[in-house]
C-alpha positions in Angstrom: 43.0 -21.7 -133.4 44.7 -23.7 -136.2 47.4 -25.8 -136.0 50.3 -23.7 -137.6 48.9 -20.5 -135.3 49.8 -22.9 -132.4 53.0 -23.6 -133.7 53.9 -19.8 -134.4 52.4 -18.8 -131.2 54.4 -21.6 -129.7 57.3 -20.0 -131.0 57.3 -16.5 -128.8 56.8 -18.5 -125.7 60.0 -20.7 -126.2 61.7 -17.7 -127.5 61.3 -16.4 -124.1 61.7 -19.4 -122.2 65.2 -19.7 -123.9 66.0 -16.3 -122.5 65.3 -17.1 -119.0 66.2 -20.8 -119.2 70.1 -21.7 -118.8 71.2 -24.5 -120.6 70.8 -27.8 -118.2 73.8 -29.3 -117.0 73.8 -33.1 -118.7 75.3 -34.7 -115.6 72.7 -33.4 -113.1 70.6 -36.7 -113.5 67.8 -36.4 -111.7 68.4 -33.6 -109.7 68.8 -31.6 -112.4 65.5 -33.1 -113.5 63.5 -31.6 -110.8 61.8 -28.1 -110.1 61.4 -26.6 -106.8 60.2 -28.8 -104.2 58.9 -32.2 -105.3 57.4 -30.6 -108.2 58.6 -31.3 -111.7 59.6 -28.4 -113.8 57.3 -29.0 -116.5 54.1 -26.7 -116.8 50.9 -28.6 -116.3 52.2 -31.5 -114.9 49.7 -32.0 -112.2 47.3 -32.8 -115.8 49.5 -36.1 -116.4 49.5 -39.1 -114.7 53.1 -39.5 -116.0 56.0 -40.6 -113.0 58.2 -37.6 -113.5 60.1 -38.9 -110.4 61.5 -41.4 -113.4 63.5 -39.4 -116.3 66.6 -40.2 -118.3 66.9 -36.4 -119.7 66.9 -33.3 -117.5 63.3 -32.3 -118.1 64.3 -28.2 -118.5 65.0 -30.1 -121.7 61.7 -30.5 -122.9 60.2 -26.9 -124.1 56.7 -26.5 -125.2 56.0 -26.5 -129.2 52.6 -24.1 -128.8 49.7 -26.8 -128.9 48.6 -28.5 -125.8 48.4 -32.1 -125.2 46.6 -33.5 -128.3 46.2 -30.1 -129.6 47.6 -31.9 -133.0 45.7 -34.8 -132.9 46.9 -38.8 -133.6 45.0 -40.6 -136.3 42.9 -43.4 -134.1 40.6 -44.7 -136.3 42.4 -44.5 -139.7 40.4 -45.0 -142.8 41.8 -45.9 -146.3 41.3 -45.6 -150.3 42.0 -47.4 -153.3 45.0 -46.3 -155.1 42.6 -44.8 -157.9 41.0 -43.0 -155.4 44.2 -41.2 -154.0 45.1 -40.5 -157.4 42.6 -37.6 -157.4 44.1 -35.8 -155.2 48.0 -36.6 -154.6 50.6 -35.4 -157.3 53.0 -37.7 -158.5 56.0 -35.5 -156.3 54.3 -36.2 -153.0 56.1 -37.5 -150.8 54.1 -40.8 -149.5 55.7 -43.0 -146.2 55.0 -46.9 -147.0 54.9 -49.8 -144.4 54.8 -53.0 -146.2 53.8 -56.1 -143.3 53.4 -60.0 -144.1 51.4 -59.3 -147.6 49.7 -55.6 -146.6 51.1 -52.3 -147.9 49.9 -48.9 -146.6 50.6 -45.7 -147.7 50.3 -42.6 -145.4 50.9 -39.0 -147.5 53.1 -36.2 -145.7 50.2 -34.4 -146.6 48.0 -35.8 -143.9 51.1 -36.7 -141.9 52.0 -33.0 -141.1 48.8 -32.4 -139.7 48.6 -35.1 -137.5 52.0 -36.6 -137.0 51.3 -40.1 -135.5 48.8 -42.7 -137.1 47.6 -45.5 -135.2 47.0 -48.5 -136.9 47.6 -51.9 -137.9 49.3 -53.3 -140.8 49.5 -57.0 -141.6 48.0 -57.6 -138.9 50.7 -56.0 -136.6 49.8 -52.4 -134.4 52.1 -49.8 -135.6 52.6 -46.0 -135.4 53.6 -44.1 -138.5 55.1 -40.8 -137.4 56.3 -37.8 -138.8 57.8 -34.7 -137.1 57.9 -31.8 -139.7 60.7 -29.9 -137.6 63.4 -32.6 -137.9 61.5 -34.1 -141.1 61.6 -37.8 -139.1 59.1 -40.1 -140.3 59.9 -43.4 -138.5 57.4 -46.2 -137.6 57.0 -48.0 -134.4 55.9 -51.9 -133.5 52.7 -50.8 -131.1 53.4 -54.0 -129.4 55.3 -53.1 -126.2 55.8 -55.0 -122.7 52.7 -57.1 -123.2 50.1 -54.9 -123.8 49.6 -52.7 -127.5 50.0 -48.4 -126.9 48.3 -45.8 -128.0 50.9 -42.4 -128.8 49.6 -39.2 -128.8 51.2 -35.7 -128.9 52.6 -34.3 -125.8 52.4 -30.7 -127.1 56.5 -30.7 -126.2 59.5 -30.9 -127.8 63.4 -32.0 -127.0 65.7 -30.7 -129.4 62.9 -29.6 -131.6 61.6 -33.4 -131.9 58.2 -34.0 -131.2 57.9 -36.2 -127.5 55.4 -38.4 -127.8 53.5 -40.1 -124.7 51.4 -43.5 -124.7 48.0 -43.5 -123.4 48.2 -46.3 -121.0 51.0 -45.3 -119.2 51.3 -41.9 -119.8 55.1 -42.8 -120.5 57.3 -39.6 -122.4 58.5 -41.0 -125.8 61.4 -39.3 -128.0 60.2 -39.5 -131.5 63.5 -39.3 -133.5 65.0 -42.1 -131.2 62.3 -43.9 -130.0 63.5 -43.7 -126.2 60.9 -43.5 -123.3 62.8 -40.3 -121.0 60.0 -39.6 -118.9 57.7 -42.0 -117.2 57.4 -45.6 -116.4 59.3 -47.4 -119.3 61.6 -44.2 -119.1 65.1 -46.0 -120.7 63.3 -48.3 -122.4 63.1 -48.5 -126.5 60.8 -48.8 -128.8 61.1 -51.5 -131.9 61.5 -49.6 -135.3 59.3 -50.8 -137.8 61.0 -50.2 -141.7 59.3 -47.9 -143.6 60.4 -45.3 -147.2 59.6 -42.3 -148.0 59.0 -42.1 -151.9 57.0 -40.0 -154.5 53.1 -40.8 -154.6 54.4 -42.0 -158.7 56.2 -45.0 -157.0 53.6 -45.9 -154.9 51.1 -46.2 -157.7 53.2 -48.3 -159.9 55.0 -50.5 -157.5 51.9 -51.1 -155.2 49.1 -50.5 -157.1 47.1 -52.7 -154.7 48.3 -50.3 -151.8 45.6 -48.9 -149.3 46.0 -45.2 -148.9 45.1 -43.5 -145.8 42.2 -41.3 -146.5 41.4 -37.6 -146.1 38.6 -38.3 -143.9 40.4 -38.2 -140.8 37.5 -36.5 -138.5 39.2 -33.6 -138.4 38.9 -30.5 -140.7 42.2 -29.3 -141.9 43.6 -28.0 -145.5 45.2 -31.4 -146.2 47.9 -30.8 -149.0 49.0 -27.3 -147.5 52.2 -27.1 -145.8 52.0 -25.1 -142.7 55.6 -24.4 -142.1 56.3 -23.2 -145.4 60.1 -22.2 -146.2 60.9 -24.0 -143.3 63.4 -26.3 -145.4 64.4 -23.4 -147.7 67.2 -21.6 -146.0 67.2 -19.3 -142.0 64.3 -17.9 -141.2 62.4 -17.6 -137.3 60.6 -21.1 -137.4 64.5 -22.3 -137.2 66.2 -20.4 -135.1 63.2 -20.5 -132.4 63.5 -24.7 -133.1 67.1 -25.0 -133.3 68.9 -24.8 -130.4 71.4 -26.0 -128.3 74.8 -28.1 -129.4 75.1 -28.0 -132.7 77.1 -30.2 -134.6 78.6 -28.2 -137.7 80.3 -30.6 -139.6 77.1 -30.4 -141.7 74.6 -27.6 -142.4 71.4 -28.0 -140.1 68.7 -28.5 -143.0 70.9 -31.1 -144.7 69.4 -34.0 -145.3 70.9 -37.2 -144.2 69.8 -41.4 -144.3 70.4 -41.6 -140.8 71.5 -45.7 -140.0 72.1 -47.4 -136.6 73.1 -50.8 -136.3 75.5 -53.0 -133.2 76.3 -49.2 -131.5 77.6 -47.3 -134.3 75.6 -44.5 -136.1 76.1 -43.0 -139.5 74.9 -40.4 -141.8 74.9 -40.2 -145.4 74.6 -36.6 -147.0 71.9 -35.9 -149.8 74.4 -33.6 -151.3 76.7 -36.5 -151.6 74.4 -39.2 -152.9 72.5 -36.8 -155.6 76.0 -37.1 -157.1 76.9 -40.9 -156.5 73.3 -42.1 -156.2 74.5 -45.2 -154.6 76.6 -46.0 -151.3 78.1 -49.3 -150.4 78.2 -49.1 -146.3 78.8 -51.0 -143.3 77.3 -50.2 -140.1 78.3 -51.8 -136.7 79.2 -55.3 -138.7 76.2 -55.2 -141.3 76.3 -54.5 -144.9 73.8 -51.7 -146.3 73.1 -50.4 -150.0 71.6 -47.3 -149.7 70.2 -45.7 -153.1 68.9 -41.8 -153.9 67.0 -40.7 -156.4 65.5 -37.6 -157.8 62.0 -36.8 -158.6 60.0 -36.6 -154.8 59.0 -32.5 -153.4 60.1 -31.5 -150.2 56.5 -31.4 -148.1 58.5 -27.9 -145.9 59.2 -25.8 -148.7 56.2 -24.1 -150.5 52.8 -23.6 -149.3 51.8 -26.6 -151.8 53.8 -29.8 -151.0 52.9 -30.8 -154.7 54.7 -28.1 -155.4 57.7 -28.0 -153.5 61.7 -28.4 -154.6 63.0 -31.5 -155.6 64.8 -32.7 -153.0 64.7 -36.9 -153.7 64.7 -39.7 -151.5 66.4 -42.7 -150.5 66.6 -46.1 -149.5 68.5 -48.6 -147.6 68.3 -52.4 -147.6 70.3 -56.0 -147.3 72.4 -56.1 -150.5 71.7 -60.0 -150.5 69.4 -62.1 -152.3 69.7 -66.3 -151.9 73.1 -65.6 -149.5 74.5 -64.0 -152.3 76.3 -60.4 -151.6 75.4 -58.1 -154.4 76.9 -55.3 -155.4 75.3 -51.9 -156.9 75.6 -49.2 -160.0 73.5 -46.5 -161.2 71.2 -47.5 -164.0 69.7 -44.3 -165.1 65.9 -43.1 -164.5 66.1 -43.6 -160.8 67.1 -46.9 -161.2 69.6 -49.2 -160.1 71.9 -52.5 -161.2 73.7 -55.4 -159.5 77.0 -56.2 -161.4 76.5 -59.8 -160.3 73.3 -60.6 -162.4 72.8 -57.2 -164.3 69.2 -56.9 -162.7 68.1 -53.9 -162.9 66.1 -52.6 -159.1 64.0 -50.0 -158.1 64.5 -47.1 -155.7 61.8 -49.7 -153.7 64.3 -52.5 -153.9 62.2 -54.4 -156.0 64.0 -56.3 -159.2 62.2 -55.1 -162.2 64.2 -57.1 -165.0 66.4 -59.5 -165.4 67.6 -62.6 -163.3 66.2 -61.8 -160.4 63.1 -60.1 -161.8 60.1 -59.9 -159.1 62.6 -60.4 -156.0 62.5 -58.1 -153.3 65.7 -56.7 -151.4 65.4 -56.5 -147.8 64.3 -52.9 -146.1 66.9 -51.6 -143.5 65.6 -49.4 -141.2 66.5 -45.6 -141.8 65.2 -42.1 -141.8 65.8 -39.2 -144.0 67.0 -36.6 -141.1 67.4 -33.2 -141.1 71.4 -33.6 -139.7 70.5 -31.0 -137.0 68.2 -33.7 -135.6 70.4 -36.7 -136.1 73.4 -35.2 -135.0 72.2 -33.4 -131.8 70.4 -37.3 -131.0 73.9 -39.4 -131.7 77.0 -36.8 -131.5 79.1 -40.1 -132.3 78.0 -40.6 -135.4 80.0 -40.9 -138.4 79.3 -38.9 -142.0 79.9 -40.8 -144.9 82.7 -39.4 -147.4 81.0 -40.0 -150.4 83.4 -43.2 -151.4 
């Protein structure tokens, strides 16, 4: 059974489970956490060596997404291609996640991404995970390196708030994608360390990194990489959301908007697509830290048509220090995707690197970000703030 059968067929069975399921109370702790007996309340659980007697979220929380454990399955043993190579067969739209470490810079393609959603690897010499959940569209990246010992994540074949739970395979630990949270397990409560990474057309890749090693279609696995399995998922209502969207929701925004979702010192805050297509920059501060975040057109949506080389423009963003040498820049537009500090009249790309101009061949400093659907960020952090588009 393929991978987007799984998913559909996932959907009746939550649909149901909704209907008999009462929404859990979010004070009940661990009580609340439990089902009959000593047993958790959490189908299969006698197949995990998880501690279920440790949780930080009511585990009625955590519905199944139709596959089994591993039924989508992590990229171990990741191989990679030249540039050149890739070039065959990604379009210039594609949406491409890049994790640049000490000197090395790997691309990973939505394309393979959707099918697989975590990669384990190492980049500069550093273990990471590159993940991607195509029903909140998060595509974050972890530091592997955790309490002393390097994890493995896998796919739980479960979802919170339609985000896919990952677990690790030495502990067997319950992981919250979008947040990076252990909830279930032994380093329940514990986080995670966010590695940056951007999201940006397979055309910036190529002429920004062309030295770039791009993870390669031969995964071990045979699926119909460059398809998009949840097609129209992005595009407006239809029953892949409302089976995956439920509980609070947060209507300051509509669900499928996209946001750059930043967290810094305790505070949260979201910044609309909507609103930076139309500024294309945004001068922010988040908990005590300065942020430039930049959007620009040109990079197709991987959930809209069956094709992701052929789905809607729906851009990208970026968000880094807006300080070079100690010195606080300040941005503008500069047409063509581009970008310009008034200080030196440099003139940046949407990777933050300078292109021309005084600081020509400098490199702005990534922030960690993601490119949320606002459902997803807003059920995760209620608190956060939206950005008014001045």
């Amino acid at each position: 059974m393929g991978h987007r059968t799984l998913r559909l067929c996932g959907l009746l069975l939550l649909s149901a489970a909704m209907a008999c399921t009462s929404q859990p109370d979010a004070a009940s702790g661990q009580e609340g956490a439990r089902g009959g007996g000593d047993r958790p309340a959490i189908a299969g659980w006698e197949d995990w060596k998880t501690d279920f007697g440790k949780a930080t979220v009511p585990l009625e929380e955590i519905t199944s997404g139709g596959p089994p454990r591993d039924g989508i399955p992590a990229i171990d043993a990741p191989k990679f291609v030249s540039v050149g190579e890739a070039d065959r067969w990604l379009d210039d739209r594609e949406p491409v996640a890049v994790v640049r470490r000490a000197d090395e810079v790997k691309a990973y393609p939505l394309q393979i991404l959707i099918w697989h959603e975590i990669v384990n690897d190492v980049v500069g010499g550093s273990p990471v995970s590159v993940t991607f959940c195509p029903l909140c569209n998060t595509t974050l990246a972890f530091d592997r390196n955790f309490d002393g010992r390097v994890l493995d994540f896998g796919t739980t074949g479960r979802l919170r708030h339609s985000d896919l739970v990952m677990y690790d395979r030495q502990t067997h630990t319950w992981w919250q994608q979008a947040t990076g949270e252990g909830i279930v397990g032994l380093y329940a409560g514990e986080q995670l360390t966010f590695v940056p990474t951007q999201v940006v057309r397979w055309a910036d890749v190529k002429t920004e990194w062309p030295e770039a090693k791009v993870l390669s279609r031969e995964t071990g696995y045979d699926r119909p990489y460059g398809n998009n399995p949840y097609r129209g998922y992005d595009s407006g209502p239809g029953p892949i959301q409302r089976f995956f969207q439920f509980g609070r929701r947060d209507r300051r925004l509509e669900p499928m908007e996209r946001v750059v979702a930043l967290e810094h010192g305790g505070e949260a805050l979201a910044l609309p697509f909507s609103r930076l297509a139309e500024r294309r920059v945004a001068e922010v501060e988040v908990g005590g830290r300065d942020v430039v975040v930049f959007w620009a057109p040109g990079t197709a949506s991987a959930l809209d048509d069956g094709s992701i080389a052929r789905g809607r423009d729906v851009g990208t963003s970026a968000a880094f220090e807006p300080v070079v040498d100690g010195r606080r820049l300040h941005f503008e537009p500069a047409g063509d995707g581009r970008f310009r500090d008034r200080e030196t009249g440099t003139v940046w790309s949407i990777t933050g690197r300078a292109l021309e101009g005084e600081l020509a061949g400098r490199q702005l400093t990534e922030v960690v970000h993601g490119n949320h659907f606002w459902f997803a960020w807003g059920t995760f952090r209620p608190e956060t703030k939206i950005w008014n588009g001045r």
